[in-house]
N, C-alpha and C positions, 0 to 999 in steps of 0.2 A: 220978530215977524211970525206969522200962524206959521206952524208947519214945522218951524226949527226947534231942534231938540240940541239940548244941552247936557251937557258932562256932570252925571253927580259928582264929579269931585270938584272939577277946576271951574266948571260952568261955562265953559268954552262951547261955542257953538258947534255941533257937528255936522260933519258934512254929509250930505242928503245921499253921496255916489257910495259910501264907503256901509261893511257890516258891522256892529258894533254889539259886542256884549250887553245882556239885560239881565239884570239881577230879578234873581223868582221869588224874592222878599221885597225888597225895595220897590222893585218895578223903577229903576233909576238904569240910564245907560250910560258905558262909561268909556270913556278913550284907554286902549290899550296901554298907553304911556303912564298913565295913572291909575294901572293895576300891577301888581306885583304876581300874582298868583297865576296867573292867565297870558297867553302871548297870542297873536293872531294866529298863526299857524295851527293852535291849540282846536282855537274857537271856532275857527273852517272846517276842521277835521272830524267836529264833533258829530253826533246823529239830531237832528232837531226835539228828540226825548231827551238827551242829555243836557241842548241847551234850555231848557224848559226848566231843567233842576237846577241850573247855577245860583251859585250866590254869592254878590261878591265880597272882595276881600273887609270891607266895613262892618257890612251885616255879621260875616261868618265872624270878626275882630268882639260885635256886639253880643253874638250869641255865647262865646267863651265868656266873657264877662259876666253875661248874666247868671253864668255855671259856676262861677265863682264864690258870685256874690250869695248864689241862692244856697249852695255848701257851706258856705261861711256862715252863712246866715242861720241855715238849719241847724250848723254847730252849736252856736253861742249858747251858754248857759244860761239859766233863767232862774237861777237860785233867787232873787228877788222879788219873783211872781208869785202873787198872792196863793196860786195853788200848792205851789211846793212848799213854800213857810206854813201853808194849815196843814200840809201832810205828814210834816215831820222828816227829820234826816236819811231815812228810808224809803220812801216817798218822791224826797228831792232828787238823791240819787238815782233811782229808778226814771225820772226825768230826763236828768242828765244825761242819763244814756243813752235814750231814745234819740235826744239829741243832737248828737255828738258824731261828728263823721266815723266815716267807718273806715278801714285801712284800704278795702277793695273802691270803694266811691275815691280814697283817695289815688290810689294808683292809676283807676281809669279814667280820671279828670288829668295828670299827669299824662299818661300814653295820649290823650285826645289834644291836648296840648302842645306837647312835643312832637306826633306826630303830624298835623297842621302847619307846625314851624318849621318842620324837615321839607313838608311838601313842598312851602310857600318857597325856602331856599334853594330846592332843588329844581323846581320850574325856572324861577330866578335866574339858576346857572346856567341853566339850560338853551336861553332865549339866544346867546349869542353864538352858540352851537347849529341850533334851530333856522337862525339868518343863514348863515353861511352855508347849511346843507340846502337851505331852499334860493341861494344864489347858483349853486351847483345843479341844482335839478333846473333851473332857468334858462341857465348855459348849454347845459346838455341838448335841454329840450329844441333849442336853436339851432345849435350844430347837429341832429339829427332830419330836425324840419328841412335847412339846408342841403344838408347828403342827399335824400330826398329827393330834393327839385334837380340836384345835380347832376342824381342817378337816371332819372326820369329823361332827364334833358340828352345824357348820353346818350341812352336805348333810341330814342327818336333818330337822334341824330345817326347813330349806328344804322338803323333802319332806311333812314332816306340813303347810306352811302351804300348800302347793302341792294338799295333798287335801283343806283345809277349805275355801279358794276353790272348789274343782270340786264339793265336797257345797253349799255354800253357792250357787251358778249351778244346779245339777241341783232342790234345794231351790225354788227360784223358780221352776222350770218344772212342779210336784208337780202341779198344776191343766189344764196342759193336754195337748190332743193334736195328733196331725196326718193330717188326711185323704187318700190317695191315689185318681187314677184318677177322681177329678171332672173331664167336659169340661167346659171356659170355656166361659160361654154369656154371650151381649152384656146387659150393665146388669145384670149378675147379683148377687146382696146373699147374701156367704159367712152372717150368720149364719142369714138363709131359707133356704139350702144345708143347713144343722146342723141345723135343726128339720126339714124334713121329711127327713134323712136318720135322724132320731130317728123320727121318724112312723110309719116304716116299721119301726122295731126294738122298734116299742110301747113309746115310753116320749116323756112329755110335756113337751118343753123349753119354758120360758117364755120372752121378753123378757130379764129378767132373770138369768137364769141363767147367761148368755153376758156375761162381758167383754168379750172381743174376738174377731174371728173376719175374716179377709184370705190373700188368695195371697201363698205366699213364692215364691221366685225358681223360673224352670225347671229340671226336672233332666235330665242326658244326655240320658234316655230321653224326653225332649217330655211329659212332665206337670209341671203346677202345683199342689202341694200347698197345700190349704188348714189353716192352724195356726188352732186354737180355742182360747182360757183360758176357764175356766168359774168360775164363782164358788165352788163348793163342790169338792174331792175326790169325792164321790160319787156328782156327774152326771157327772164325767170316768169313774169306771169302771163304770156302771150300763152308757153307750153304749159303752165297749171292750168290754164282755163280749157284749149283747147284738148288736152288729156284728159280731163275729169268729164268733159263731155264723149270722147272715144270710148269704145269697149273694147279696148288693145285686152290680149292676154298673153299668159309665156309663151303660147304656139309662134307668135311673131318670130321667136327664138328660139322654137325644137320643144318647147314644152309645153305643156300639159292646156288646153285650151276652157278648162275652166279655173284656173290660176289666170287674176284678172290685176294688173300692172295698174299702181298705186302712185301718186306724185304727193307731198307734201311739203309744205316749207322746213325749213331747216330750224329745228328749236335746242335753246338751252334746255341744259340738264331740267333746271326748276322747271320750266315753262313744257318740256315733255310731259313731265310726272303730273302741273298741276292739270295738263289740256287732256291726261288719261280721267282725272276722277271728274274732270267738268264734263267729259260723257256720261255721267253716271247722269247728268240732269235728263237724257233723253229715256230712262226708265220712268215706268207708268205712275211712281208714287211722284214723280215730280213735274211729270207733263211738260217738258219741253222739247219743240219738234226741230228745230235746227243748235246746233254747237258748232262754230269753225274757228278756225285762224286765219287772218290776212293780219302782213306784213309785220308778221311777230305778236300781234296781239290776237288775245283768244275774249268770243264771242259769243253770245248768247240768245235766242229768242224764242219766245214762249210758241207767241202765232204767226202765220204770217201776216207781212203787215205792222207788226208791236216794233218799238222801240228795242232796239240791236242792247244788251247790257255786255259791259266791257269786265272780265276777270282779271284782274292784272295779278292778285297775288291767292292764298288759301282763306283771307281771313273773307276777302270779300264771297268766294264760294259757300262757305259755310255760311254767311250771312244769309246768301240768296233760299241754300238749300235748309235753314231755321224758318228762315221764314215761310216757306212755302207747310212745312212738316205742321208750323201752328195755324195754318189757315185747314 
């Protein structure tokens, strides 16, 4: 059929998917299995200037011979050729010699010989060597692709376990908050603190309403935050809303009447550090006029009015704040 190309050797058809050696004298292609000199691996490897020079094992078999025969040929004596019998025995000889191979044409016809035959046996030996390492680079190659997917597959999965612990921690803290800007005052009872700081926001905390309420540790700046859990969700954001609208200050409590009393939700570790640098969006290079948190999740928007965007973790921040840097 047009198109198919045959083996110079066996005349076997070859197959149209596969690369096949081309001899640079012949112009004949040939199936690897019916070259001795050559193995695939070889001929993959090679640079397309080199396969340009091949030649295969036939032609290069025909060019020795013809080196042979043309030494040989150049040798033979001609003592019977009419120019040497007119020239006389001096003459002839002088002929002869000309003739006559030389020791160095002979050694170098030997080394091109034998070295041709060392290559062809050493490729030769080679081929099954050549499989087996390119079986190994095959295997390799799988078991590393594998690893790979495998590796990949853990980090994800790491990741999503690593965000249902932090919902699950954030989750447990859904009830409480934390007070700023209260001074310590001696024999003081944090949840008397919470009621009448409720008192004053018009809104009636009982006894019971209040789980727990204590100072956590100093921060930098010499205040003592008091954290409050409240029983219900809804007296946690009755008093965030109704605070955040009062201008309560420490004077409530003996202090300093421009120290103005702070409420925020109660966050993980992660979700403090990331809801510090998600303020950074309200700096001028990035134009955002509102940042908060409601109910553990931290929030974003540009105007009022826009679409509220939700931070949950660093990578999505730094998305927002790339993006904005290349506009």
């Amino acid at each position: 059929m047009a198109g198919q190309v045959e083996c110079g050797n066996c005349s076997e058809v070859l197959s149209s998917q596969g690369s096949f050696p081309i001899c640079s004298k012949c112009k004949k292609t040939y199936h690897y299995k019916c070259l001795k000199s050559i193995h695939q691996t070889h001929w993959r490897g090679w640079k397309p200037s080199e396969k340009q020079l091949w030649v295969c094992d036939y032609c290069e078999k025909s060019n020795s011979q013809d080196l042979v025969e043309k030494k040989v040929k150049k040798g033979k004596r001609t003592l019977s050729s009419p120019e040497t019998q007119q020239g006389g025995p001096s003459k002839r000889l002088f002929a002869e010699e000309e003739t006559m191979i030389t020791k160095e044409e002979i050694t170098a016809l030997i080394v091109e010989t034998v070295t041709g035959t060392v290559a062809t046996a050493i490729a030769q030996a080679f081929i099954p060597v050549n499989e087996k390492i390119q079986k190994l680079i095959d295997k390799n190659t799988k078991e590393v692709h594998e690893l790979r997917n495998e590796n990949m597959y853990l980090k994800n999965r790491i990741t999503e376990l690593e965000e249902r612990v932090e919902d699950g921690e954030q989750y447990s803290k859904k009830n409480n908050v934390i007070i700023s800007g209260v001074p310590v005052q001696p024999n003081e009872d944090a949840s008397e603190i919470v009621k009448k700081i409720a008192s004053k926001c018009e809104i009636q905390i009982k006894e019971w309403d209040i789980v727990a309420a204590h100072r956590l540790q100093p921060r930098k700046n010499g205040d003592i935050p008091i954290i409050v859990k409240f029983h219900q969700k809804q007296t946690k954001e009755n008093l965030m809303i109704n605070l955040q609208k009062k201008n309560l200050t420490a004077e409530l409590f003996g202090g300093k009447d421009d120290i103005k009393l702070y409420i925020n939700e109660h966050l993980t570790a992660y979700k403090s550090l990331l809801f510090k640098k998600a303020r950074e969006l309200k700096e001028d290079k990035y134009g955002y006029k509102f940042v908060w948190v409601r109910n553990g999740i931290i929030m974003a928007r540009m105007q009022e009015g826009e679409r509220a965007e939700i931070i949950k973790k660093e990578s999505v921040l730094n998305n927002i704040m790339n993006r904005i840097k290349k506009n």
